[in-house]
C-alpha distance (Angstrom), angle and dihedral (degrees) to the residues before:
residue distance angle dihedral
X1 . . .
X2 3.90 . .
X3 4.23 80.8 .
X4 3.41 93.9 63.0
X5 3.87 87.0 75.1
X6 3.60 91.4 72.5
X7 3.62 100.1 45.9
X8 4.15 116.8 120.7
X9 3.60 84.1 -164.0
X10 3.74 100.6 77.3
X11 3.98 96.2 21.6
X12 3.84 92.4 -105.7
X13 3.50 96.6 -53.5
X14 3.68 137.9 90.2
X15 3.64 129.8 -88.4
X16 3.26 112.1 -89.4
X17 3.92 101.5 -156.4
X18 3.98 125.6 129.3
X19 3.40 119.1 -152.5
X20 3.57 90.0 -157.3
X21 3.91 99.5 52.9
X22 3.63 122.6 75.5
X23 3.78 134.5 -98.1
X24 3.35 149.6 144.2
X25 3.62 95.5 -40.0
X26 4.22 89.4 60.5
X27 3.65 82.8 62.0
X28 3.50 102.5 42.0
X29 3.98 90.3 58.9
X30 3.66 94.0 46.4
X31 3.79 85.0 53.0
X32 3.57 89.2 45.5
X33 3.90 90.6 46.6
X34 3.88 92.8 65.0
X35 4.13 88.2 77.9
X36 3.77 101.5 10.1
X37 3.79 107.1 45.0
X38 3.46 113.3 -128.3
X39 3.59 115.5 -161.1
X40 4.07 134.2 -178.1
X41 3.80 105.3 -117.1
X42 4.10 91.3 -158.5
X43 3.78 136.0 21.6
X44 3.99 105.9 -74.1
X45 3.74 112.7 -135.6
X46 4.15 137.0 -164.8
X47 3.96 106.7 -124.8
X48 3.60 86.5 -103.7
X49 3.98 92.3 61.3
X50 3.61 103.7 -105.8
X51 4.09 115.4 143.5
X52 3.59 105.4 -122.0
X53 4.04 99.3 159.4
X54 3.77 121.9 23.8
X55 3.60 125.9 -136.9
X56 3.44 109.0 -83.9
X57 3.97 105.2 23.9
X58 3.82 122.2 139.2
X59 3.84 110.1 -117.6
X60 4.25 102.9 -121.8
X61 4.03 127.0 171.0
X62 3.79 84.9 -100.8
X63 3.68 104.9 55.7
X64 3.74 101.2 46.0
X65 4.35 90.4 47.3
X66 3.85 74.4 62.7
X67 3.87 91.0 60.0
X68 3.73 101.8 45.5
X69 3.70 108.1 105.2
X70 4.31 81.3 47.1
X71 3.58 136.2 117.9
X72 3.39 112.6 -155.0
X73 3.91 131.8 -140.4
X74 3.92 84.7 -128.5
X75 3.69 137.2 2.2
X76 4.11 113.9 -79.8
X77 3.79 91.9 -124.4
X78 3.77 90.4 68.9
X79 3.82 101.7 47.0
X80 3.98 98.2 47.4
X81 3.70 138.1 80.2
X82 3.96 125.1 -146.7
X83 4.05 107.1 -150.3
X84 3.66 93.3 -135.7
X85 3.51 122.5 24.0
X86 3.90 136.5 -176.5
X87 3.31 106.1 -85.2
X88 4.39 123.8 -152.5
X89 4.06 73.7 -108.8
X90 3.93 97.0 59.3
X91 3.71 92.4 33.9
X92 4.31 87.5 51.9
X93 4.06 85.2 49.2
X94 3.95 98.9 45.4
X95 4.03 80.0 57.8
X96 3.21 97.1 45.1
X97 3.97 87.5 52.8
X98 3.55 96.8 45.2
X99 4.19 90.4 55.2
X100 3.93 90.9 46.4
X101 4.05 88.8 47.7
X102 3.78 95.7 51.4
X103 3.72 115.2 60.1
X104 4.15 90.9 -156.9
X105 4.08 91.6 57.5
X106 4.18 93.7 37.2
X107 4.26 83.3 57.7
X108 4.15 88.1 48.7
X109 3.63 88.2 48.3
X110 3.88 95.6 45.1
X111 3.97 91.2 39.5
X112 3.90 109.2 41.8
X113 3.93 109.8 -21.3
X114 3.86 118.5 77.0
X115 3.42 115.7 -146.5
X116 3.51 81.7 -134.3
X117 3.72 95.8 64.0
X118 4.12 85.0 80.2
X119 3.79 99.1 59.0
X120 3.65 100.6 86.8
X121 3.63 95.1 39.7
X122 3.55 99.3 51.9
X123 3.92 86.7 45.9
X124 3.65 89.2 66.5
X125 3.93 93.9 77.4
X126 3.33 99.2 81.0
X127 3.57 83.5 71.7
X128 4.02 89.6 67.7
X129 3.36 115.2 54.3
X130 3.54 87.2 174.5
X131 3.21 100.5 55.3
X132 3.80 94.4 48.6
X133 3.81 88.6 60.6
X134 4.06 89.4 46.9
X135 4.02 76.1 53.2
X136 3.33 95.7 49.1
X137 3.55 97.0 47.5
X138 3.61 100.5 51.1
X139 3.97 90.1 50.2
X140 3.46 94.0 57.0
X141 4.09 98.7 38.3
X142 3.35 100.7 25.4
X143 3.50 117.8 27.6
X144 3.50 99.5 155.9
X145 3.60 90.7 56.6
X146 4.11 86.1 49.6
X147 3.65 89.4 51.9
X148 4.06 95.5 55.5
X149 3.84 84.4 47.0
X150 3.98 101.2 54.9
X151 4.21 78.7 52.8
X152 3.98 94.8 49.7
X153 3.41 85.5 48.4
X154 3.68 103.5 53.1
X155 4.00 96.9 38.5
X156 4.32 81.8 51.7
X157 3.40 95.4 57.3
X158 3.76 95.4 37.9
X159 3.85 90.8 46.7
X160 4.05 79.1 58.6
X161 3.79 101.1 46.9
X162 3.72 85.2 47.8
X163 3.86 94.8 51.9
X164 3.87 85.8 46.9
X165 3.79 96.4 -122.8
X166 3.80 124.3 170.2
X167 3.88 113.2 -84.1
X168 4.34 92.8 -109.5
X169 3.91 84.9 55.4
X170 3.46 96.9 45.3
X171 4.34 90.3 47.8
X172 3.43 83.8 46.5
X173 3.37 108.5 62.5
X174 3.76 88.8 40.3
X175 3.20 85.0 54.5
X176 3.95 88.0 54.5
X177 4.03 89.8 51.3
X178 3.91 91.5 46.8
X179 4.02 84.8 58.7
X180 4.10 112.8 24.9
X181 3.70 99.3 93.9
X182 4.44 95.3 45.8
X183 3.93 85.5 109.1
X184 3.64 95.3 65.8
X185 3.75 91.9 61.5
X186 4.44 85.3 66.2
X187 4.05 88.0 47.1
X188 3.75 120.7 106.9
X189 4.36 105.8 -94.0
X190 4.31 87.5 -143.9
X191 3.74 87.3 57.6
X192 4.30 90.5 46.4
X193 3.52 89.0 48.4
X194 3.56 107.3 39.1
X195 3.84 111.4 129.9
X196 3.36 94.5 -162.9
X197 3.84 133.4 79.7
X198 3.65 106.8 -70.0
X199 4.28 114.2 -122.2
X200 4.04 112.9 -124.0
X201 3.81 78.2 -99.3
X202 3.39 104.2 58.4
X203 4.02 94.4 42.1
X204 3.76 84.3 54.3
X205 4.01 87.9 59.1
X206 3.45 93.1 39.8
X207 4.52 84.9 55.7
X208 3.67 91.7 44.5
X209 4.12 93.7 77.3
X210 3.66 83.1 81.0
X211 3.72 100.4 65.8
X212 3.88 82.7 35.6
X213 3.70 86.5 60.7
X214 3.50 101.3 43.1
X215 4.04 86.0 45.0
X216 3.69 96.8 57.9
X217 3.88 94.3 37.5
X218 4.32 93.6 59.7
X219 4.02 86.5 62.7
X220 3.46 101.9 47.0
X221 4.14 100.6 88.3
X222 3.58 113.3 -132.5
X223 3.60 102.2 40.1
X224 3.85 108.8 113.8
X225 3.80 124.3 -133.8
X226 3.88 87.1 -111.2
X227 4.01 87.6 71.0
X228 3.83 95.8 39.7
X229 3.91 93.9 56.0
X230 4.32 94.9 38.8
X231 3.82 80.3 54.5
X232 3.99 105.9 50.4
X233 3.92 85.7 48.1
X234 3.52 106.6 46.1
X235 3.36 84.1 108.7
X236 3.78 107.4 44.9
X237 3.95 116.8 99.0
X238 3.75 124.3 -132.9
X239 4.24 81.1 -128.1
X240 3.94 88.3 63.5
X241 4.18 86.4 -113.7
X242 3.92 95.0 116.9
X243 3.73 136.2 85.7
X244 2.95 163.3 -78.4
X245 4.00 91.3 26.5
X246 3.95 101.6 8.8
X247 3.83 86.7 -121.7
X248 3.60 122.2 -177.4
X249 4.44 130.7 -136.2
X250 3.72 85.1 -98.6
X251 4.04 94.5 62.0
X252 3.81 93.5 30.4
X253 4.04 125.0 102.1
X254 3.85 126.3 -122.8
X255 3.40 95.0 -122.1
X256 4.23 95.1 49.8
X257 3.56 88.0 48.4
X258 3.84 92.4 62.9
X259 3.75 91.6 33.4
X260 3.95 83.7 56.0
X261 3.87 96.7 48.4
X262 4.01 89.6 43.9
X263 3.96 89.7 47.5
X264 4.09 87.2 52.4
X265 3.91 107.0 39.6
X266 4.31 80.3 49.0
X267 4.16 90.0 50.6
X268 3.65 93.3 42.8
X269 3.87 99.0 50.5
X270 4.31 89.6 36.0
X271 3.64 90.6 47.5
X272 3.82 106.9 38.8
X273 3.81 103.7 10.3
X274 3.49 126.2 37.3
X275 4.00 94.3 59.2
X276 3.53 94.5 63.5
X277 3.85 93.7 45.6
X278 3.62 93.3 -108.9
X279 3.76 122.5 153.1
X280 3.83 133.8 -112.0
X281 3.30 88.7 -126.4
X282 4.42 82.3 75.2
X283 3.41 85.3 66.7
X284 3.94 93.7 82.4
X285 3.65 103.1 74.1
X286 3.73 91.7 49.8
X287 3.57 88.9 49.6
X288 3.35 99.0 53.4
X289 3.61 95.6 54.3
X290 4.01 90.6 56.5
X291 3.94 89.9 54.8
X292 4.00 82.8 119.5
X293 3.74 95.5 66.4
X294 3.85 103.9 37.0
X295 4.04 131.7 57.5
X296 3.57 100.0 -85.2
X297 4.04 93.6 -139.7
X298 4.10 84.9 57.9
X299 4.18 84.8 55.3
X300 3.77 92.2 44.2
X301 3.59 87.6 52.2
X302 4.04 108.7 43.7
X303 4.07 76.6 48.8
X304 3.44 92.9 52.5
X305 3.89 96.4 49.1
X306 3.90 97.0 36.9
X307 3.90 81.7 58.2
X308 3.48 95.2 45.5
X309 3.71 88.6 58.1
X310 4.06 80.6 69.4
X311 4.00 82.5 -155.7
X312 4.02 109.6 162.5
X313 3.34 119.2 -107.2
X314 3.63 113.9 -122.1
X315 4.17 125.3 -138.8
X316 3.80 107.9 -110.7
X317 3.90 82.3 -150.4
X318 3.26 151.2 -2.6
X319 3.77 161.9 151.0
X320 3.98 114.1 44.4
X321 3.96 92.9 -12.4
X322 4.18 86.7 67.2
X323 4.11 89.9 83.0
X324 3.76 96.6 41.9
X325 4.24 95.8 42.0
X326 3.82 88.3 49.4
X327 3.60 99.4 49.7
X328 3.57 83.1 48.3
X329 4.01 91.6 50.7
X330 4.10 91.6 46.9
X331 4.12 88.0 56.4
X332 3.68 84.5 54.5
X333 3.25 94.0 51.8
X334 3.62 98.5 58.8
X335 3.75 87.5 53.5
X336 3.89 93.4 55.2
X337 3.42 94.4 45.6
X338 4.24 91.8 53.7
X339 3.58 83.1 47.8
X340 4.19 100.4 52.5
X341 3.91 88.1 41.0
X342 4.17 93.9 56.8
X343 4.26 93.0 36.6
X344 4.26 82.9 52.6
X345 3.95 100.0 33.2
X346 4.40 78.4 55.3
X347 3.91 100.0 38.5
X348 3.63 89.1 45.3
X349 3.41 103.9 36.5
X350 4.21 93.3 74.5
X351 3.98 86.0 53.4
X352 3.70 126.1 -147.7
X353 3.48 118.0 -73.2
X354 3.75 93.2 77.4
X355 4.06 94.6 115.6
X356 4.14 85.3 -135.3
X357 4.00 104.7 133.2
X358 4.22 83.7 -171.5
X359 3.60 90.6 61.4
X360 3.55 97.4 32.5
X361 3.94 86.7 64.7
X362 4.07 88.7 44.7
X363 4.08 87.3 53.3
X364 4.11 87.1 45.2
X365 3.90 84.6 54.8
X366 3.94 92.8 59.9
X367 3.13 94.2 40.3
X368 4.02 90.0 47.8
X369 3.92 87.5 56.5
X370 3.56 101.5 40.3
X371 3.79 87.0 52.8
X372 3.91 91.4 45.3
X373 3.71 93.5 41.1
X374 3.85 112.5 28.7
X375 3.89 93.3 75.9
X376 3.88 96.4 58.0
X377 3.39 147.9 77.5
X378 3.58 98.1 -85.8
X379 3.66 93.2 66.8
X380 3.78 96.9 44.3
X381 3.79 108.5 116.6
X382 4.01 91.3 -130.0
X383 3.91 105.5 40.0
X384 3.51 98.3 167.8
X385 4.31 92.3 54.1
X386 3.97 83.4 37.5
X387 4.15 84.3 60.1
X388 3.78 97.9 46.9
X389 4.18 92.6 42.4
X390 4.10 78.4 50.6
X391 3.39 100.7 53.1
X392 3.72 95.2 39.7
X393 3.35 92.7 56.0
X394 3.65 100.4 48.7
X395 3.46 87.5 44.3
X396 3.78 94.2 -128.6
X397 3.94 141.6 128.3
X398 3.79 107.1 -74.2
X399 3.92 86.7 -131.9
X400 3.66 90.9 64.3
X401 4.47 91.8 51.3
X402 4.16 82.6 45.4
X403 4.03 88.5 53.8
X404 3.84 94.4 49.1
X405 3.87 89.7 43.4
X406 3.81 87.5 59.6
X407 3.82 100.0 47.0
X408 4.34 84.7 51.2
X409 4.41 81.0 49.8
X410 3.65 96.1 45.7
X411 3.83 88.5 40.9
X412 3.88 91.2 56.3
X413 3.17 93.6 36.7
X414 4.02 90.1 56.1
X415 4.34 83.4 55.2
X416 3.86 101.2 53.5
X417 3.97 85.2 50.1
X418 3.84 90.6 47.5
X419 3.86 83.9 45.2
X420 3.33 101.4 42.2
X421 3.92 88.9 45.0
X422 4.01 93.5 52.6
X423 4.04 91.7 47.3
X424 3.82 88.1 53.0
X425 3.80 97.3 56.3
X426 3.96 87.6 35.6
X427 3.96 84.6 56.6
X428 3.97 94.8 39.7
X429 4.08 97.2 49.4
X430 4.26 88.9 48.4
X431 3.31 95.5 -96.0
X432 3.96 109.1 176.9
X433 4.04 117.8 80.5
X434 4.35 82.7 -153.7
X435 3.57 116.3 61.7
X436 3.58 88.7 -148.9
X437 3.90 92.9 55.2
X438 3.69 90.3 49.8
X439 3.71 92.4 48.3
X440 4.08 89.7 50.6
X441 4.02 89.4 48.8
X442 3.80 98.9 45.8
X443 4.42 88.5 48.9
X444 3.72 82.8 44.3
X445 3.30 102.4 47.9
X446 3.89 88.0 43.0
X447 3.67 86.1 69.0
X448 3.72 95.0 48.1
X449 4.02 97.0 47.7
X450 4.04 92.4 78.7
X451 3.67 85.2 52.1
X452 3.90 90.4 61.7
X453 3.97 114.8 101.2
């Protein structure tokens, strides 16, 4: 576990979960209880052997605040019963209703994808009765979280398909997708949703559902190794700036790599898409400048099929709004560009012979955006004649150059927050083998905090 050391996902340090202590997912099931009984199938016992629910007993808010400051003989999960469960049925249907509701997945289906193709794969969960209570769970309590899932899961195993994969690989790494986000359901809810700018802390717990995941997946039996691994790197980049273990494309499986890209593309469209009633088909651009950090075949891919979809792309704006939202866009600009020049002017500024792989991957970040960024618009000293000479020469509505000028500003502005994020909780877990280097990051990055938005 000598990897673990190098993790930004847990600050340096290891997780500090118990499976046999109770957390959010304790409460979750007694909230679930209240219309979906949830009943302990044996007598549950503290480690030390004292009876603290009898065989039998309906879970309620009540009688699991009376088990908090317990350790149990074995984790809750595997010593209660939820009435009804998900069953492969539901799960096939709550697919099925996901393509039908989104007009980019109904045209895969129609075009390449038979809906037919899910039928064995979601028969497989009666298998794991574990995992159709984890299911279960996260349907009732999280929903939102259940929603991103079903979409993981279908651009996995259509990533696969498309890659031409053997069937077991291709179930597999759905498999992976059905499962990868479990952990969150046993993370704390004021941490989840926190409006505020997490603390180095709190991003840490937020990063530690992967090793949750992976945790809870290696005792359920059934599950091959295949799912375990896709799942404890659905978070590592190909660039060796993920977590937990900062691995890099050489180290990585095939199957995490597309559970990675899948994970992304879904968080990128959820999180800055979809609420604005923008289309998947926006997630291209943004894509494309991440190329560094996923498989590149995966990207080639998810491009291929989002443009397969031959869905129109709308105009983020347009009309008399175009002056007014770019003059807008060019004082953000100015901000971003502060911002990049004080997070590189720091990172750089300790130079590279330091032996710190932590801070080598920060440095690779910079140099990941400059590289991404440096040759477009954004960095052009005058944007606003840079967007007229574009549209000009394209020959297209100046509206349309202003909307693809914003995704490339949100995009960078996406990697100084990852950046800035990662240098925090390398600066709050002692990162910095030279006391003078740490000193120089933690005055730089002083500086570069009131940049943050």
């Amino acid at each position: 576990m000598s990897r673990d050391q190098q993790s930004f996902a847990a600050g340096g340090k290891a997780s500090v979960w118990n499976p046999l202590a109770l957390d959010a997912y304790a409460d979750y099931l007694a909230l679930l209880s209240a219309n979906n009984p949830v009943v302990t199938i044996e007598n549950v016992l503290s480690q030390d052997g004292e009876l603290l629910l009898a065989e039998g007993m309906q879970l309620d808010q009540k009688n699991i605040k009376s088990l908090k400051d317990k350790i149990l003989a074995r984790p809750l999960a595997n010593s209660i019963q939820i009435e009804t469960l998900i069953s492969a049925d539901d799960l096939l249907q709550h697919l099925l209703n996901t393509i039908r509701s989104t007009e980019y997945f109904q045209s895969l289906a129609e075009r390449k994808h038979p809906l037919s193709s899910l039928e064995p794969v979601c028969a497989m969960l009666a298998n794991f009765p574990l995992v159709q209570q984890f299911l279960t769970v996260m349907a009732a309590q999280m929903n939102d979280l259940y929603q991103r899932t079903l979409c993981v899961s279908l651009w996995s195993l259509y990533i696969a398909q498309e890659m031409r994969l053997p069937v077991e690989d291709a179930h597999s790494v759905f498999w992976a997708a059905i499962t990868h986000d479990i952990g969150m359901l046993h993370l704390r809810p004021d941490v989840l949703n926190k409006s505020d700018e997490l603390t180095a802390d709190e991003w840490a717990h937020v990063q530690s559902h992967v090793e949750i995941s992976t945790r809870i997946l290696s005792d359920i039996p059934g599950l091959t190794a295949h799912v375990i691994i896709a799942v404890s790197e659905h978070h590592e980049r190909c660039d060796g700036t993920g977590y937990p273990l900062a691995k890099v494309e050489s180290e990585l499986s095939i199957l995490g790599q597309i559970l990675a890209v899948a994970d992304a593309i879904v968080g990128i469209y959820f999180n800055r898409f979809k609420a604005q009633g923008r289309r998947w088909r926006e997630v291209i651009p943004v894509l494309e400048m991440n190329r560094a950090a996923y498989l590149y075949r995966s990207c080639d891919i998810v491009t291929t099929m989002i443009l397969r979809s031959e869905l129109p792309l709308p105009n983020l704006v347009s009309g008399s709004s175009v002056p007014e939202f770019a003059e807008r866009m060019l004082q953000q600009n100015l901000h971003l560009q502060n911002w990049f020049i004080h997070l590189r002017d720091c990172l750089t500024s300790v130079g590279y012979t330091h032996g710190d792989r932590q801070l080598h991957a920060l440095q690779n970040v910079v140099l990941h955006i400059a590289t991404t960024f440096k040759g477009s618009m954004l960095f052009k000293e005058d944007l606003r004649e840079s967007l007229e000479s574009m549209a000009n020469e394209r020959g297209v509505e100046m509206s349309q150059i202003v909307a693809d000028a914003s995704l490339i500003q949100q995009e960078m502005s996406f990697h100084l927050q990852r950046l800035s994020r990662m240098m925090q909780m390398y600066i709050a877990a002692g990162g910095g083998k030279d006391p003078k280097i740490a000193k120089r990051l933690q005055d730089g990055f002083s500086k570069i905090s009131g940049l943050i938005k």
